[in-house]
C-alpha positions as CSV (number, residue, x, y, z in Angstrom):
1,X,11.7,-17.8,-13.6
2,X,11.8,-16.3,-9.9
3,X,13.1,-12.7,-9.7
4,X,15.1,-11.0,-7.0
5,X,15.3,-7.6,-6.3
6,X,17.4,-5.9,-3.4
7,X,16.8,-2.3,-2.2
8,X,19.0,-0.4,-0.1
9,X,18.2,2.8,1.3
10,X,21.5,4.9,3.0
11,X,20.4,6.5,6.0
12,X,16.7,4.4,5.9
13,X,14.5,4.2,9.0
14,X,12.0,1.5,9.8
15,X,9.7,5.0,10.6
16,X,10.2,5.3,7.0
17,X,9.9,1.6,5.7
18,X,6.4,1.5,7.9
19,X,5.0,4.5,5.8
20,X,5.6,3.0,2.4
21,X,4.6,-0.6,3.1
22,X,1.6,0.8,4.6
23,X,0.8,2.5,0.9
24,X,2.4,-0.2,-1.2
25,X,1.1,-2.6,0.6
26,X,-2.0,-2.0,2.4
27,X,-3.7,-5.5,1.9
28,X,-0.2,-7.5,2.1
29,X,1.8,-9.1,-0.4
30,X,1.3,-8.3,-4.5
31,X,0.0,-10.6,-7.1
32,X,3.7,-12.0,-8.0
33,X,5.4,-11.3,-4.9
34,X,6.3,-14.4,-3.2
35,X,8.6,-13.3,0.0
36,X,9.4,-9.9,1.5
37,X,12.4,-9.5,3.6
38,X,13.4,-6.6,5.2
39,X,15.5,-4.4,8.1
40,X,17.6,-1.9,9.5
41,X,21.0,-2.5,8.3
42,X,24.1,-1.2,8.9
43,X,24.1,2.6,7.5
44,X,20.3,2.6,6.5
45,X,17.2,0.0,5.6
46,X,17.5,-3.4,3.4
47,X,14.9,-4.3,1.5
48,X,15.0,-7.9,0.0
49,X,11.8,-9.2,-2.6
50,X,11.3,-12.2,-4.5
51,X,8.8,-12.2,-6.7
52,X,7.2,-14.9,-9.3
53,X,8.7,-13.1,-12.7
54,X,10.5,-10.1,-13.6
55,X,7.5,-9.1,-15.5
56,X,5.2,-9.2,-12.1
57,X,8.1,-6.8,-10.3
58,X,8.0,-4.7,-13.4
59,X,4.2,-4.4,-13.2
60,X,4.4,-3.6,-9.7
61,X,7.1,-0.9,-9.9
62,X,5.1,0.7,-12.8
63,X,1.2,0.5,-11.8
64,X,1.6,0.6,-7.9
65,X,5.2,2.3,-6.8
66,X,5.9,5.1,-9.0
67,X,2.8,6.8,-9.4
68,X,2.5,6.5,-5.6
69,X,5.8,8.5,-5.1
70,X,6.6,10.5,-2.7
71,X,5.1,8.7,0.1
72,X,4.8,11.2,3.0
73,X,6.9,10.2,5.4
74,X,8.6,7.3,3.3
75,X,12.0,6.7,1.9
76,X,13.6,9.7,0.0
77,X,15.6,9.5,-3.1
78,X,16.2,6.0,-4.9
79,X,17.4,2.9,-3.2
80,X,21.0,1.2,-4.3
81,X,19.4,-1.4,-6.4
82,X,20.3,-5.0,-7.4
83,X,18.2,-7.6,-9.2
84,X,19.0,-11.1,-10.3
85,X,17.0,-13.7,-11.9
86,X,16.6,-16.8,-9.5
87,X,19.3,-19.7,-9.9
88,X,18.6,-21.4,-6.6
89,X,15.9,-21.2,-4.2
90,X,15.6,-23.6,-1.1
91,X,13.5,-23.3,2.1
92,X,13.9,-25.1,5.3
């Protein structure tokens, strides 16, 4: 079942969202990660994933984001964070 996780990082910059995709993601999307949505938002950066399973984010968060903390340059402190699994999914 599809996973979605939402990231929200008060006081966020897109300077900041460039420096970790550019080390989380340096050859685009992960196995597992279907769409990534993201943008300045009101009072910081939004951060919006869907990935294939809850296991794949899992895998991700544990093999490839934490032991690359801290990215120079990248978002500081941990993101407001809110994950669902995926009820509905439709596409134009």
């Amino acid at each position: 079942m599809s996973y979605l996780q939402v990231h929200f990082w008060p006081g966020g910059t897109e300077e900041q969202y460039q420096a970790m995709i550019k080390v989380l993601h340096p050859e685009g999307l992960p196995k597992g990660q279907r769409a990534h949505i993201s943008g300045p938002a009101d009072g910081g950066y939004l951060i919006s994933v869907l990935w294939d399973s809850k296991e794949q984010s899992e895998a991700f968060m544990q093999n490839t984001l934490v032991p690359a903390l801290p990215v120079k340059g990248g978002f500081a402190g941990n993101p407001e964070e809110h994950v669902a699994q995926v009820a509905h999914y439709d596409t134009i």
